[in-house]
C-alpha positions as CSV (number, residue, x, y, z in Angstrom):
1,X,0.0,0.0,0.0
2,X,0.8,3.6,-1.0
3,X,2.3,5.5,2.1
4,X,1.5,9.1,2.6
5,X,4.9,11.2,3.9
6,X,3.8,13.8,6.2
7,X,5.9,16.9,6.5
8,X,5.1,19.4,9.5
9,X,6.8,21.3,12.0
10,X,6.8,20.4,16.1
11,X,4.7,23.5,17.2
12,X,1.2,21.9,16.5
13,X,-2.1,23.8,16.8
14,X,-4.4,23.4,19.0
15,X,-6.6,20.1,18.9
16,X,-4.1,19.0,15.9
17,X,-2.3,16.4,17.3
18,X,-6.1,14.6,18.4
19,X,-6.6,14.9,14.6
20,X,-3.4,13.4,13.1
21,X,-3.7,10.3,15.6
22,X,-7.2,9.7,14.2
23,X,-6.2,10.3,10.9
24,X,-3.1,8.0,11.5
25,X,-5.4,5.0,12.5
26,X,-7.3,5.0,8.8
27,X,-4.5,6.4,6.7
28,X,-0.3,5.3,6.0
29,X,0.9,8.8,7.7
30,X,4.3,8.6,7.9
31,X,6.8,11.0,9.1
32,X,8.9,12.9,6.2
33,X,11.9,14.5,7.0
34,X,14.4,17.4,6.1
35,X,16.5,14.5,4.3
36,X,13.8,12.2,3.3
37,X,13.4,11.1,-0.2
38,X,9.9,12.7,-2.4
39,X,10.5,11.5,-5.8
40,X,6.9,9.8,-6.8
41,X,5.3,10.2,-3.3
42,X,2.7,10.9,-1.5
43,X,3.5,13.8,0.3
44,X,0.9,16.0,2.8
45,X,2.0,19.0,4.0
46,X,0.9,20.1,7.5
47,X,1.0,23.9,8.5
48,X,0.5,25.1,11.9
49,X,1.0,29.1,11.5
50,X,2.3,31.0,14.3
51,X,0.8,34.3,15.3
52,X,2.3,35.8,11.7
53,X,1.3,33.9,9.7
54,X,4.4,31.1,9.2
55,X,5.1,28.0,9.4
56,X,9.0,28.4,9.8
57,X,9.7,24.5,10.2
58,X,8.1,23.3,7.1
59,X,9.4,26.5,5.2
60,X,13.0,25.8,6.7
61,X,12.9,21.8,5.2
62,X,11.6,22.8,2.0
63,X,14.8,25.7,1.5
64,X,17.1,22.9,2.4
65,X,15.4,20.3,-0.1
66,X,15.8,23.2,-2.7
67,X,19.5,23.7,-2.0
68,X,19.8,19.6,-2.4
69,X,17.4,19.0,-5.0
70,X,15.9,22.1,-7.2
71,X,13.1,18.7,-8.5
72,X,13.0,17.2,-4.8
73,X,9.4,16.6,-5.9
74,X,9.5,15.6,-8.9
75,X,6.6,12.8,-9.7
76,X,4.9,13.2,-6.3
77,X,1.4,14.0,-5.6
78,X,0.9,16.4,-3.2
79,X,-1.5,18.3,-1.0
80,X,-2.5,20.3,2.3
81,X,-3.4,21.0,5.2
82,X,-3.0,24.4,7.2
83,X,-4.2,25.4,10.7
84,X,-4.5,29.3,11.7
85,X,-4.6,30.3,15.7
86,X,-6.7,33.2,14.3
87,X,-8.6,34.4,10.8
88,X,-6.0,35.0,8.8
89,X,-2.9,33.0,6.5
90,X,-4.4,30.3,5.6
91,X,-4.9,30.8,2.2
92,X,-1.8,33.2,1.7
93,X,0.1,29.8,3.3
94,X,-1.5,27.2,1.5
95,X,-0.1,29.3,-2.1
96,X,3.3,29.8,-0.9
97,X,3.8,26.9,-0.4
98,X,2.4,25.2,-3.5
99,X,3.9,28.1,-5.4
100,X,7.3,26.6,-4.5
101,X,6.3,22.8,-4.3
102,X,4.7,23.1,-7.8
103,X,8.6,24.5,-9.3
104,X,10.0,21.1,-7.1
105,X,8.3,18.8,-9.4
106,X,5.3,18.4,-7.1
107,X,1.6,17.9,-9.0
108,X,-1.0,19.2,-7.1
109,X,-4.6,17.6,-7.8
110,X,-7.5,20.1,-7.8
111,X,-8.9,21.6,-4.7
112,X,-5.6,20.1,-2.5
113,X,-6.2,22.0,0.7
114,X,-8.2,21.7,3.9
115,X,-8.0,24.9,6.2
116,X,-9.1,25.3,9.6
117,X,-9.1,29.2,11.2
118,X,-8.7,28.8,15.0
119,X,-12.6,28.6,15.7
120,X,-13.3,26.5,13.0
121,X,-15.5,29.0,11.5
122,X,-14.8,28.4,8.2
123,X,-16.0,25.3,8.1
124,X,-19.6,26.5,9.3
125,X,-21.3,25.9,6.0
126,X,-19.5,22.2,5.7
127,X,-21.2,21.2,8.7
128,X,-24.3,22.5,8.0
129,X,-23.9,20.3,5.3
130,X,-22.5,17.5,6.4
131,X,-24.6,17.2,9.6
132,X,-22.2,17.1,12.2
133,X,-20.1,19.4,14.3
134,X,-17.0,21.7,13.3
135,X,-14.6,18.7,14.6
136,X,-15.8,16.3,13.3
137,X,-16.8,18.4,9.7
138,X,-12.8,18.6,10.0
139,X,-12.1,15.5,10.3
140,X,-14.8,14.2,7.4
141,X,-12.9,17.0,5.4
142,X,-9.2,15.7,6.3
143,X,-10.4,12.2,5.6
144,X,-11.5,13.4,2.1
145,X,-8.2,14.6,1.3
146,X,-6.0,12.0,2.2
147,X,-8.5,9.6,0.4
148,X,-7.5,11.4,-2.6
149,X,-4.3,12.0,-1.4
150,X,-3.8,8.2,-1.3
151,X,-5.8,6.9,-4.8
152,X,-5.2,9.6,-7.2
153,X,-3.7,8.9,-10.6
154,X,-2.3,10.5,-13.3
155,X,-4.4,9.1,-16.8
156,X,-3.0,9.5,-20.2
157,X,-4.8,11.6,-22.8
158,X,-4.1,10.7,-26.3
159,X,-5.2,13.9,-28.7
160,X,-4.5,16.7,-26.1
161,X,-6.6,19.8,-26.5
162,X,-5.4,23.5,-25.5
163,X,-7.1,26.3,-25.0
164,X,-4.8,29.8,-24.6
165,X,-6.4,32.9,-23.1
166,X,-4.9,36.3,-23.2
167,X,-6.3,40.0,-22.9
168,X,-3.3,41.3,-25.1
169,X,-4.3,44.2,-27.4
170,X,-1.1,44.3,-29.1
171,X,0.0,40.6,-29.3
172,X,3.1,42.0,-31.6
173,X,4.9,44.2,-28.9
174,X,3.2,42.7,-25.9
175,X,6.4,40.5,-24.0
176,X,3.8,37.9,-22.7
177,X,2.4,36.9,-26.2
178,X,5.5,36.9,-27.6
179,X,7.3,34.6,-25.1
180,X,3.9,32.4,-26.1
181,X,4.8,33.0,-29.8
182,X,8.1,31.3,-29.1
183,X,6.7,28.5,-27.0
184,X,3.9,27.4,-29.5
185,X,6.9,26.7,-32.0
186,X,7.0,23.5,-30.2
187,X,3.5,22.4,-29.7
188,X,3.0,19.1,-31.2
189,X,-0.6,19.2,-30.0
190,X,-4.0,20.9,-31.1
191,X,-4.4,24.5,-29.2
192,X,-7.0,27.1,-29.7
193,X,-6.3,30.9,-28.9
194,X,-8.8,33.3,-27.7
195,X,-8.4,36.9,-26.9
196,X,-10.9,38.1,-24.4
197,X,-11.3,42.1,-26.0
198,X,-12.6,45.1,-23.8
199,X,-16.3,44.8,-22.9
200,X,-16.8,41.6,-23.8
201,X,-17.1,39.7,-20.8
202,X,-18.6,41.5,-17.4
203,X,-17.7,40.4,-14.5
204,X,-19.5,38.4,-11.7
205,X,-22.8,39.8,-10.5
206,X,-22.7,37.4,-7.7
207,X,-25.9,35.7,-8.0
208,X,-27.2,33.6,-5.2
209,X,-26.6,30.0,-5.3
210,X,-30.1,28.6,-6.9
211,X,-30.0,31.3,-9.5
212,X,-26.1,30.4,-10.3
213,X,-27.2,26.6,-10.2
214,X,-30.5,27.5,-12.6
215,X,-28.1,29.2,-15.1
216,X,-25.7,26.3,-15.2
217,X,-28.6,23.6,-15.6
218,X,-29.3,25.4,-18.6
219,X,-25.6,25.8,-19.9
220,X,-25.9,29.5,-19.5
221,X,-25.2,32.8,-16.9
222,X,-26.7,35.6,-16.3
223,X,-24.8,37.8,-18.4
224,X,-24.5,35.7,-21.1
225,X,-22.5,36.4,-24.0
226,X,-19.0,35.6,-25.2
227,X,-18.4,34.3,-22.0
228,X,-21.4,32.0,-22.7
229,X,-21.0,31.8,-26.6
230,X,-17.5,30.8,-26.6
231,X,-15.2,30.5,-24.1
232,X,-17.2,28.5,-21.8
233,X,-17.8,26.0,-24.4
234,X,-14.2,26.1,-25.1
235,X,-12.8,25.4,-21.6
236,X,-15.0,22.0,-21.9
237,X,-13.2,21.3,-24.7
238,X,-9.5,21.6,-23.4
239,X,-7.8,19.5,-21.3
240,X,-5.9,22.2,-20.1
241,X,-5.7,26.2,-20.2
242,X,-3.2,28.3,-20.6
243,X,-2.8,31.8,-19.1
244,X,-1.2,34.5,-21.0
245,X,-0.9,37.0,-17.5
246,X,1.3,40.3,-18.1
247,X,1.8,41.6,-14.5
248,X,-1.1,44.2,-14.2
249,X,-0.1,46.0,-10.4
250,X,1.3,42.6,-9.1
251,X,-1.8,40.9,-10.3
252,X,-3.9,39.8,-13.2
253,X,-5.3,41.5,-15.6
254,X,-9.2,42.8,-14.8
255,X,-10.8,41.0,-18.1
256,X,-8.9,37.7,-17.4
257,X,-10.2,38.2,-13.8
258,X,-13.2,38.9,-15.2
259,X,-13.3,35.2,-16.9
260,X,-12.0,33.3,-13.7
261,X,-14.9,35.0,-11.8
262,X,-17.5,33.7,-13.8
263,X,-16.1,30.2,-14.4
264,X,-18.3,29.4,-10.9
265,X,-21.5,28.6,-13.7
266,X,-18.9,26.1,-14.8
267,X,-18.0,24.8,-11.8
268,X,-21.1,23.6,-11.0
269,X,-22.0,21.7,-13.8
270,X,-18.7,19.8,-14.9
271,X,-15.7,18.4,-13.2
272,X,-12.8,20.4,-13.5
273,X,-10.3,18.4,-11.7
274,X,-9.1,16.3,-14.7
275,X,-8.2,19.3,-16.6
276,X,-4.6,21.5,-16.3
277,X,-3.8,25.0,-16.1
278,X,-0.6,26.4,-17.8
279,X,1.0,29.9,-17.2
280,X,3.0,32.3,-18.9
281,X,3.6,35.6,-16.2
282,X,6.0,38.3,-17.4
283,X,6.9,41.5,-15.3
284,X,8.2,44.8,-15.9
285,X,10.0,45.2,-12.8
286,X,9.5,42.4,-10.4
287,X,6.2,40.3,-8.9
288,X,5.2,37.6,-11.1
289,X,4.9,35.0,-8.7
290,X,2.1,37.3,-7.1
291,X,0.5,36.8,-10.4
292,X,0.9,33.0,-10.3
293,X,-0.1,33.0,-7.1
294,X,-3.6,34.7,-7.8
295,X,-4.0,32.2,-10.6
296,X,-3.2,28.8,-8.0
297,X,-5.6,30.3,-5.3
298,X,-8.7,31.1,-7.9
299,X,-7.9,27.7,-10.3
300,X,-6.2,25.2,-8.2
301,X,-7.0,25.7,-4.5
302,X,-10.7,26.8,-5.0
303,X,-11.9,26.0,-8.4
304,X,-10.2,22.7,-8.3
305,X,-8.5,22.8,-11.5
306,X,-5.5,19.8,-11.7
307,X,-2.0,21.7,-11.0
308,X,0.9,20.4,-13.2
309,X,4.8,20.1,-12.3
310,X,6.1,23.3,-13.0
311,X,2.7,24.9,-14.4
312,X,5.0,27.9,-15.0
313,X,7.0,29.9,-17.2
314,X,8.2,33.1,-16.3
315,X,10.5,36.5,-16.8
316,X,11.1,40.3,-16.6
317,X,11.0,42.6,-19.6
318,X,10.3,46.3,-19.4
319,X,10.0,48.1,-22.7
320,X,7.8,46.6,-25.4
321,X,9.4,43.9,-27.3
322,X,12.5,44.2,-25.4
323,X,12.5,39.8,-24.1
324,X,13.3,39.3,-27.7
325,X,16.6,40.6,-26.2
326,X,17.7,38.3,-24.0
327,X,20.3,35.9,-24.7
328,X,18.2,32.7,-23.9
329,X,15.0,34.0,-24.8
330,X,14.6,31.0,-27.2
331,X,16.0,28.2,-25.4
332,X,13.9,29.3,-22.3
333,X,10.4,29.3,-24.7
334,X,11.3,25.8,-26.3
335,X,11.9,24.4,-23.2
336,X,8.7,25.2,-21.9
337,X,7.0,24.3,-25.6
338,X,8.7,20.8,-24.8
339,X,7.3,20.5,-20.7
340,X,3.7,21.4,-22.3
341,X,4.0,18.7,-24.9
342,X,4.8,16.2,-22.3
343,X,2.2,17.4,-19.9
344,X,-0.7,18.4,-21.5
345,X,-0.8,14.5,-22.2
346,X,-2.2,14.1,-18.3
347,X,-4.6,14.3,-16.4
């Protein structure tokens, strides 16, 4: 049987350690460590934050695996768990660290994290749900995870789709579309481009939960649309997306925002777990893993899309153009055109 190597600090939270020995008794937790080996594992990460937000332990073993082995992750399946003392982190947490897992090699299956704030709070709606009490919703939740923690597998696709989205008005000058230019050289695989223009797609009006559900019965939104017209359709299609995300503020762009907002008609309606997201993030100054950050909390964490090794591709170029200038500009883009085409083949 698969074992499941557990990596968490010695500072547990409160009413964690009651958890891990329940979990222990249903699930093969065993205890990683700093030196431990996490090619083609099983690997759940435990944070207990302290009163700023950190896990110093777990972020301490993870910089000395990096020194060791840049791909210490490489093959493994991977997910979460983080505990907050207040009502803050956990999130913030939970995409640090699968920011730098994710560059390790580590695959990250959609919706990979189980968060408890220090009342439990945020599990209030799950127990509603569920029937039961905060504990024990946690503990229905943590036995979720590990479950498919424990069973999930990778499934070969043989006629790959893509879909590429990008707001870029000026795809010749822009330096994100034209790293993409370079990297689509290499595609040996059917991809679709679509450029989501000004004013075509609103954002969310937040409608209530039946009205969102009604829409989605009827393969529609409220707004409907491009959104509804074509690029929902679209993201059925793919087996994985990928993001075209100039650094807009240290975040993405409103109009692509705009299209992860109203992806929750899709959500409902059709599994999105057995399909990838892809990113190309490029900077003027600084800040695109703040970008890919956003996208991993919206797609991965809480949309549940699947999270390939090394999702990303990424860089710094100021003046329009101006990436065609760097000495490895090419090698960098074929690389990537290479990862995709091995990739995009699972699920």
């Amino acid at each position: 049987m698969k074992k499941i190597l557990l990596i968490r600090g010695d500072d547990p939270a409160p009413y964690y350690e009651v958890l891990e020995a329940a979990l222990t008794r249903e699930f093969p937790l065993v205890r990683g460590s700093g030196g431990g080996y996490y090619h083609q594992a099983r690997v759940l990460f435990v944070l207990n934050l302290n009163n700023i937000g950190k896990d110093f332990a777990v972020l301490s073993l993870l910089s000395d695996l990096k020194k060791r082995d840049p791909q210490a992750f490489r093959g493994a399946h991977c997910g979460l768990m983080v505990f907050s003392r207040g009502s803050l982190y956990t999130k913030e947490a939970a995409k640090d660290i699968v920011f730098e897992v994710n560059a390790m090699g580590g695959t990250f299956f959609g919706a990979p994290l189980v968060e408890a704030l220090g009342g439990l709070e945020n599990l209030r709606k799950w127990s509603l749900k569920l029937g039961v009490g905060l504990e024990e919703t946690l503990l229905e939740r943590s036995r979720d995870l590990l479950g498919r923690l424990l069973t999930t597998q990778a499934s070969y696709i043989a006629r790959p789709r893509l879909l590429v989205l990008h707001a870029n008005g000026d795809v010749d000058r822009s330096n994100t579309h034209l790293f993409f230019k370079e990297v689509a050289r290499s595609f040996d695989f059917e991809y679709k481009v679509i450029h989501v223009e000004d004013g075509t797609v609103l954002d969310c009006r937040g409608c209530s939960f039946k009205t969102c559900s009604y829409y989605a019965e009827n393969n529609s939104c409220f707004y409907g649309g491009v959104m509804v017209q074509e690029i929902l359709p679209a993201i059925e299609e793919a087996d994985g997306i990928l993001w075209l995300l100039p650094n807009y503020n240290d975040a993405i762009s409103a109009k692509l925002m705009a299209v992860i907002n109203r992806l929750g008609v899709l959500f409902k309606r059709h599994p999105l777990m057995d399909k990838n997201i892809f990113a190309i993030a490029v900077s003027g100054n600084s800040g695109s893993d703040s970008v890919l950050k956003q996208l991993i909390g919206a797609l991965n964490i809480n949309k549940g899309y699947r999270l390939p090794p090394d999702f990303s591709l990424h860089g710094i170029a100021n003046e329009a153009g101006e990436i065609l200038q760097w000495t490895d500009f090419t090698e960098k883009a074929r690389a990537y055109g290479d990862h995709l085409n091995r990739e995009i083949h699972w699920k």
